[in-house]
N, C-alpha and C positions, 0 to 999 in steps of 0.2 A: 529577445529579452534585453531590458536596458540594462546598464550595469548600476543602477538604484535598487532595481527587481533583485537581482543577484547580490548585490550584498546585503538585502535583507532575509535572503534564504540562504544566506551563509551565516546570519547573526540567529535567524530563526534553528538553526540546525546545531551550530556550536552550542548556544542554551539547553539545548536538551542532551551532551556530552556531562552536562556538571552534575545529574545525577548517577553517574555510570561509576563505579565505583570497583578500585582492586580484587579481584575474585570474584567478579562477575560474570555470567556467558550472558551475551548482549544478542539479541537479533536484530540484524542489519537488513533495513529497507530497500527499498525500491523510487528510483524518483530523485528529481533533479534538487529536491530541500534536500532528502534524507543524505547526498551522496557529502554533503558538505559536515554532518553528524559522524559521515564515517573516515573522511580524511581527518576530521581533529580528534578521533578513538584511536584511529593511525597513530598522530604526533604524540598525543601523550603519552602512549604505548613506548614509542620510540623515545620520546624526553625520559622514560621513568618514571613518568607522575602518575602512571596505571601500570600495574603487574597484576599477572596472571587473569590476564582479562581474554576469553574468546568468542570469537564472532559465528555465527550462526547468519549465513547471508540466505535470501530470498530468492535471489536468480544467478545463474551460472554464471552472469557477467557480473554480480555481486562480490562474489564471490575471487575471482579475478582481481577486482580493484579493492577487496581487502586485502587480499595475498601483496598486492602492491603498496599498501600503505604499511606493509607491517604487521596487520592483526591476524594472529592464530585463529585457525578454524578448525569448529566442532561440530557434529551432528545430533540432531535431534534422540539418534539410539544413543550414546555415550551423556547424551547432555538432556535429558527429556522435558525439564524442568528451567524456562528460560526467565531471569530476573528482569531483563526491562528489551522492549524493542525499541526500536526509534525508525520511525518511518514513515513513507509520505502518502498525501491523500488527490485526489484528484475533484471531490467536492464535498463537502461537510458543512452539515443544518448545524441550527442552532441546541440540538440535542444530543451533538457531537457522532451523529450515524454519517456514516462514511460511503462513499463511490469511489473505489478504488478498480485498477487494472488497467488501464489507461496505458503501461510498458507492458501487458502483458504476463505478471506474474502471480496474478489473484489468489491461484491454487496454493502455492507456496506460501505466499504471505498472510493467507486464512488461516494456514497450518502452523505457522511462527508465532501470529498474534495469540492464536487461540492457546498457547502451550505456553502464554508471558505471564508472569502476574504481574506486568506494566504493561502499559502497549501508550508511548509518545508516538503521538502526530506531530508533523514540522510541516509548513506549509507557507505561502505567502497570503496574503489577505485575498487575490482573486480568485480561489479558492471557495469561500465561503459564500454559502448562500440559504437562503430563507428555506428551501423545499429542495431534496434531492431530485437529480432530473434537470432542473430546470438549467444546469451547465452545461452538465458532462453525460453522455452515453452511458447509460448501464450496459459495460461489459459483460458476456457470457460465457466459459469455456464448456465446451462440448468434446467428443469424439467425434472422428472423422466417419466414421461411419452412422450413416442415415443423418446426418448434418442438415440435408435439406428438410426431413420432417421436425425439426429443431425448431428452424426458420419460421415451418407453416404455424406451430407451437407458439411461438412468441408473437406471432403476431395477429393469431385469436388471444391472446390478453391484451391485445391494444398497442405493438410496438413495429416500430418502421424498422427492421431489420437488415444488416448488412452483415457478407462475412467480411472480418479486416484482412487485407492485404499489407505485402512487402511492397516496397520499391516496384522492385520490376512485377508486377501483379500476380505473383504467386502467393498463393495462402501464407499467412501469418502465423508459426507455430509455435505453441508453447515449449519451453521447455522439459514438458510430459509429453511430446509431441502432438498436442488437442490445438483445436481452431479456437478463434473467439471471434462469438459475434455477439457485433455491437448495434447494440437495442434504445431507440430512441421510443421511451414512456412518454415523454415531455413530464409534467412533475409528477413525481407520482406520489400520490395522496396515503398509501400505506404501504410504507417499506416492509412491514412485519408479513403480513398476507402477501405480498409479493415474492418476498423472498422464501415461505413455505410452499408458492406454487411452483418453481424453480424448482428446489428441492425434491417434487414428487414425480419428478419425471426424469425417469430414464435415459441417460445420454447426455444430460447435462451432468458435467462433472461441479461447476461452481459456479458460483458468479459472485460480482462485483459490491454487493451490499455488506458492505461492514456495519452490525448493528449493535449498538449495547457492549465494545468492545475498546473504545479508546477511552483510555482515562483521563488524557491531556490532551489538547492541543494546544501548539505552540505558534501563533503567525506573526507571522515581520509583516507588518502594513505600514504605511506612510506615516503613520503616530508611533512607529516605533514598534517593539516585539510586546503583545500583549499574550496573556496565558489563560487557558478557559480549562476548569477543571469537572469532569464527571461529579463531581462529589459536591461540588457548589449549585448543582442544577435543580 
């Protein structure tokens, strides 16, 4: 990453802080934009320019690096009801439908967005593209068991399938301890029927299709931080 990249998903990230408001439970993303959203929820927290603001993070090492920045953490059973998340995407059409999972936290962060009445995207401009697929791998989380008829599954609808690994080539585990595999569609021409056939099969706990669920997004590209809003489309 050049350090241009980066300071426009640190500009893309602090923009989406200025809606965050004193007596809010915020959900905190996932992803190298969102982590920049959640050190400046940090600072203001710690400046005083935000009280009683608590964070609701996505993955256990989320979770960590808000404890580190400052921000108090709540949970879904005490907080059911979350005012805005902010968090990142791994590829996002022109309809604002999302591929997300790419760290690994889908399951969580399906369950954060869908319990927002906000859901902020932060992203850089490479990001963005015409048709979901044609970037980024649609992630799958599964159970470990029967895993291989998953594989055989995904790739009767037409997808090159791998399990993702760690470093040293041991399976990849989520933090609900599920695999993910990651499913190359190439574009795939109806996210909606795709992600209903996911859905009816057993042993798939989630996957990666965010549809119909962000209300913004926010990217830093080379012309600066542009804003695309659901509501405008």
């Amino acid at each position: 990453m050049t350090n241009s990249q980066d300071e426009l998903k640190r500009l893309a990230g602090e923009m989406a802080t200025q809606q965050v408001r004193s007596g809010m439970v915020v959900g905190l993303g996932f992803g190298s934009t969102a982590i920049h959203a959640l050190r400046a929820i940090g600072a203001k927290i710690q400046s005083g320019e935000l009280q009683d603001v608590y964070g609701i993070p996505t993955a256990d090492s989320i979770a960590h690096d808000a404890s580190s920045a400052g921000i108090p953490l709540t949970t879904l059973e005490d907080n059911p009801e979350i005012d805005i998340t902010i968090d990142g995407a791994d590829e996002v059409d022109p309809h604002l439908n999302l591929i997300k999972g790419g760290g690994g936290a889908l399951l969580r962060e399906k369950i954060v967005a869908q319990a927002s009445a906000r859901l902020i995207i932060v992203i850089d401009e490479s990001k963005m593209s015409n048709q979901l697929g044609t970037l980024f791998r649609l992630p799958v989380e599964v159970i470990a068991f029967g895993w291989g008829s998953q594989i055989r599954f995904l790739e009767e609808l037409g997808a090159r399938v791998g399990r993702r690994e760690n470093a040293k080539g041991t399976p990849f585990l989520t933090d609900s301890g599920n695999y993910i595999l990651d499913c190359d569609f190439g574009a795939i021409g109806d996210p909606s029927k795709l992600g209903r056939e996911l859905e009816s099969r057993a042993g798939i706990v989630e996957h990666g299709l965010f549809l119909n669920l962000a209300d913004e997004v926010i990217v830093g590209g080379s012309d600066g931080i542009r804003t695309h809003l659901r509501e405008e489309l």
